[in-house]
C-alpha positions as CSV (number, residue, x, y, z in Angstrom):
1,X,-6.6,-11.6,-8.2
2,X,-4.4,-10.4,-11.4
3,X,-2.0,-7.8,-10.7
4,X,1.2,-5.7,-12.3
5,X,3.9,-4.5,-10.6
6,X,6.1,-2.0,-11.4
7,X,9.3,0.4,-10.0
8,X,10.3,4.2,-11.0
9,X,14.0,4.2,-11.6
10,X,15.9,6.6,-9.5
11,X,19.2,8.7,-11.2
12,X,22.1,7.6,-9.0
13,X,20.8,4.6,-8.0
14,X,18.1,6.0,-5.4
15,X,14.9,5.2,-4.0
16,X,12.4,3.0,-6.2
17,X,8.9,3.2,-5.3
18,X,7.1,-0.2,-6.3
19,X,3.9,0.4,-7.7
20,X,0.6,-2.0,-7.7
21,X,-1.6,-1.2,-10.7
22,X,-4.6,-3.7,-11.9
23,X,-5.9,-5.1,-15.1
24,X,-5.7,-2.2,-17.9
25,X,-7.6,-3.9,-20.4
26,X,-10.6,-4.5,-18.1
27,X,-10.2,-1.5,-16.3
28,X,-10.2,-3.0,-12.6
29,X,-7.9,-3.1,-10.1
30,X,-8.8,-6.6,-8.8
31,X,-12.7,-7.9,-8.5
32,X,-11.5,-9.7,-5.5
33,X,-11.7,-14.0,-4.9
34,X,-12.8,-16.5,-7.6
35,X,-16.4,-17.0,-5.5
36,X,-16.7,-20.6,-7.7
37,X,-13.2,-21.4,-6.2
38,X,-14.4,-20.3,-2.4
39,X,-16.5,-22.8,-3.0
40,X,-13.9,-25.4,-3.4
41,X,-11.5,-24.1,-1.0
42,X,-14.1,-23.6,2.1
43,X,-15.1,-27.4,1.2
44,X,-11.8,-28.2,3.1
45,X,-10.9,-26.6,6.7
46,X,-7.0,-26.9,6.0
47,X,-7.8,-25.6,2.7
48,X,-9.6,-22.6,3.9
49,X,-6.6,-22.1,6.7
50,X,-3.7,-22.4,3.5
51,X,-5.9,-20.2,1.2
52,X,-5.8,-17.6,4.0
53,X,-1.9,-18.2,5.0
54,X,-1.2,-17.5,1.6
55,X,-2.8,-14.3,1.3
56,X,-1.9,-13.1,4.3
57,X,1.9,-13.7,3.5
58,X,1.3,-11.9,0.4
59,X,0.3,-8.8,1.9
60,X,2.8,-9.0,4.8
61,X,5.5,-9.1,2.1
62,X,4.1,-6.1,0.5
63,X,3.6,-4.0,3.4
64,X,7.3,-5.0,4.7
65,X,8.8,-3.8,1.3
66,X,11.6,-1.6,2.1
67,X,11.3,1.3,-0.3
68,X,7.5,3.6,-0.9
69,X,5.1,1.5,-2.8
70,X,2.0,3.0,-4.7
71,X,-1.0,1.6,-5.2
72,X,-3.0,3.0,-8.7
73,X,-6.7,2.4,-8.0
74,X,-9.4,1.9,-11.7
75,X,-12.1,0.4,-11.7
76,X,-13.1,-2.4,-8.7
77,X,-11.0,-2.6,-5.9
78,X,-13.0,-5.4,-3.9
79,X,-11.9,-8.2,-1.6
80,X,-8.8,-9.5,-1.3
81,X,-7.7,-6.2,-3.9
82,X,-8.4,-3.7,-1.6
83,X,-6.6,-6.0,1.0
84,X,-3.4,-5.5,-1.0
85,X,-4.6,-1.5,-1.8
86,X,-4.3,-1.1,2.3
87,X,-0.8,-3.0,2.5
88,X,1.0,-0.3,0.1
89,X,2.1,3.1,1.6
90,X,-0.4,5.1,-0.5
91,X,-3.6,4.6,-2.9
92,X,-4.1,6.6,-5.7
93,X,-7.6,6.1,-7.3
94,X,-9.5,7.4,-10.4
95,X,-12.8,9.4,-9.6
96,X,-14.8,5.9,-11.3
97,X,-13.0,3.3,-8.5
98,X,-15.2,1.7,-6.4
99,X,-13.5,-0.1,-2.9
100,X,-14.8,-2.4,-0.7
101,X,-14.0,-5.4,1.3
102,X,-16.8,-7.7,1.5
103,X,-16.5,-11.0,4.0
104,X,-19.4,-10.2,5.4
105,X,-22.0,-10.8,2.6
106,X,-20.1,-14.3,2.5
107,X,-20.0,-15.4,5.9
108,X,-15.8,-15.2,5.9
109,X,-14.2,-14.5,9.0
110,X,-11.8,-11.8,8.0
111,X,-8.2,-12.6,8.7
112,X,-6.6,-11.0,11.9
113,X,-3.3,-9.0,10.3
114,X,-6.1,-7.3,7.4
115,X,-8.4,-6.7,9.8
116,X,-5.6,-4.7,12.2
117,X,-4.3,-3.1,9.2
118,X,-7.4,-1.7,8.3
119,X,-8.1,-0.2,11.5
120,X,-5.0,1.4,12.0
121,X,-5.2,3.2,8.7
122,X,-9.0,4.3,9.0
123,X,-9.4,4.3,12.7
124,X,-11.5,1.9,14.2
125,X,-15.2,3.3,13.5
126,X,-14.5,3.7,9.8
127,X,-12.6,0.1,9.4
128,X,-15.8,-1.4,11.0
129,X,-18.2,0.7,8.8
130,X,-16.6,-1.1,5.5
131,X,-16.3,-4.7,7.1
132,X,-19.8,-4.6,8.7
133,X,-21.2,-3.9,6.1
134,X,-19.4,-5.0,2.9
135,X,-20.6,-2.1,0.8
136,X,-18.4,-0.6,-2.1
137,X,-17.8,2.9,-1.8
138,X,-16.9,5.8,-4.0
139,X,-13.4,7.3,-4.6
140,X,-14.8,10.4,-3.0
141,X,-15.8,8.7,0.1
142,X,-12.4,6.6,-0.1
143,X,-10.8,9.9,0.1
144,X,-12.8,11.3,3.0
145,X,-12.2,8.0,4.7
146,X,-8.5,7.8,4.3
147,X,-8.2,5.0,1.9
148,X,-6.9,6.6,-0.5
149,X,-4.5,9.4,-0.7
150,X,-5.6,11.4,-4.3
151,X,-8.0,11.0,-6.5
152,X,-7.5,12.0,-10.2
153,X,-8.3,11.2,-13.8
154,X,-5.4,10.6,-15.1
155,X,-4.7,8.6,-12.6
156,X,-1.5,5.9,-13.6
157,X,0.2,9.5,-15.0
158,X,-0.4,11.0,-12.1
159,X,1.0,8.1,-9.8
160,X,4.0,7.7,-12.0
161,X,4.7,11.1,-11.6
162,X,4.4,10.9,-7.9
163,X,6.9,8.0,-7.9
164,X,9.1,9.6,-10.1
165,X,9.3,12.4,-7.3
166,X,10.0,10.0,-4.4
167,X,12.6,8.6,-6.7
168,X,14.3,11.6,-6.5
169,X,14.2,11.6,-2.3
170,X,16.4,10.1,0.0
171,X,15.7,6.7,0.1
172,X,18.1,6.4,3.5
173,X,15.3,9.1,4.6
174,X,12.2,7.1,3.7
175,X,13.4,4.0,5.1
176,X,13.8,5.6,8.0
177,X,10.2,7.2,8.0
178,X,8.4,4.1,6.9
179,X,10.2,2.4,9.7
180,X,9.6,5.1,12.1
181,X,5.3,5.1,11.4
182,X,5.3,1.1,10.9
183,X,6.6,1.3,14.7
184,X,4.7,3.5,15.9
185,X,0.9,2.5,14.2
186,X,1.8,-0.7,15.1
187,X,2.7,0.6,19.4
188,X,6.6,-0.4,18.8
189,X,9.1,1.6,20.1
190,X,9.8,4.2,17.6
191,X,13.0,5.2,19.0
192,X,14.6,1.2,18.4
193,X,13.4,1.4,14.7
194,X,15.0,4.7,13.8
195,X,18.5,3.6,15.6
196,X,20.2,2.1,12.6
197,X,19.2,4.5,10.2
198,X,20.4,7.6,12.7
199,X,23.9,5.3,13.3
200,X,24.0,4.8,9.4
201,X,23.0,8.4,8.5
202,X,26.5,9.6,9.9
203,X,28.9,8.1,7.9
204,X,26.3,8.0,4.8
205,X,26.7,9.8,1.8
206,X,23.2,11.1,2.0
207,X,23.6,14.6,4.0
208,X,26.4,15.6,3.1
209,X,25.2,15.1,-0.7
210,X,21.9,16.9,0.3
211,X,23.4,20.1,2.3
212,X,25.8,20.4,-0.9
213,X,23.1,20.4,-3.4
214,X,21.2,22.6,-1.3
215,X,23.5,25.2,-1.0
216,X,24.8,24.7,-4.7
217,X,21.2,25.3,-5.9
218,X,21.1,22.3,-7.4
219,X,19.4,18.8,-7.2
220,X,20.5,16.2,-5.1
221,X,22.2,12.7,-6.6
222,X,20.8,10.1,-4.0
């Protein structure tokens, strides 16, 4: 599955949301798995069992990546695709982006940790709807699902402008949030994950920079 990745600079050295954008030239975010390689791989059990590993650790390494990442949704968003789509923070799709994650018209059992993170996101109901079946649906029903946060047609400028806001934020803040929901979608205690950012927030420039700007008028220098 091809790929870019991408990060909006922060002034002062703040947060830097990580975006994942597909293929411009062909207009898709990813089409999903080689299904003549499949073929190859699935030939072989250990095979099958390293394609997955791999995968899997890819998305896990997304998900756990400590700053906001961004997902920018054209074209096909199939497969494997819309398995890394789910692992960023939030999906942003043109109205002409289709989604779908389709194991079942292959026979693939669907990995475990995709499978989980699916149904957190969409609820269980909805999560089963799309891997029952395997159908591709519309950005409009993404939306109404949950799977992706906006839909618009200019949709990389409005993404990047998005990012360039949460550049902007507190990236001691959003640590602390996406730490704080990962705990607590995932039934950890929230209270543990929020700790070290509350003991670091105290001696951190952050507040003291953000009450200042605040009552200075001005915008804050993360």
């Amino acid at each position: 599955m091809g790929g870019a990745a991408r990060a909006a600079g922060a002034p002062g050295g703040g947060a830097r949301p990580a975006g994942a954008a597909g293929d411009r030239r062909r207009g898709t975010f990813s089409a999903g798995a080689d299904i003549a390689e499949l073929l190859e791989v699935y030939a072989d059990p250990d095979s099958a069992d390293a394609y997955h590993a791999v995968n899997v650790r890819a998305e896990e390494a997304l998900a756990a990546f400590p700053h906001p990442t961004l997902a920018v949704v054209r074209g096909a968003c199939v497969g494997g695709g819309c398995q890394l789509a789910v692992a960023c923070d939030l999906r942003f799709a043109e109205p002409e982006a289709r989604l779908g994650i389709t194991p079942a018209k292959l026979g693939i059992v669907y990995p475990a940790v995709p499978t989980a993170r699916l149904a957190r996101l969409l609820g269980p109901a909805r999560a089963k709807y799309l891997l029952y079946s395997g159908e591709l649906v519309t950005a409009a029903r993404a939306l109404e699902f949950g799977l992706v946060e906006e839909v618009a047609p200019e949709v990389e400028q409005r993404a990047l402008e998005f990012a360039r806001t949460l550049a902007l934020r507190s990236a001691q803040t959003q640590g602390a949030v996406k730490d704080a929901v990962t705990a607590a979608v995932e039934g950890r205690d929230v209270r543990a994950a929020v700790a070290p950012w509350e003991r670091a927030s105290r001696t951190a420039p952050d507040v003291a920079e953000g009450l200042a700007a605040f009552l200075q008028r001005r915008p804050p220098q993360f």
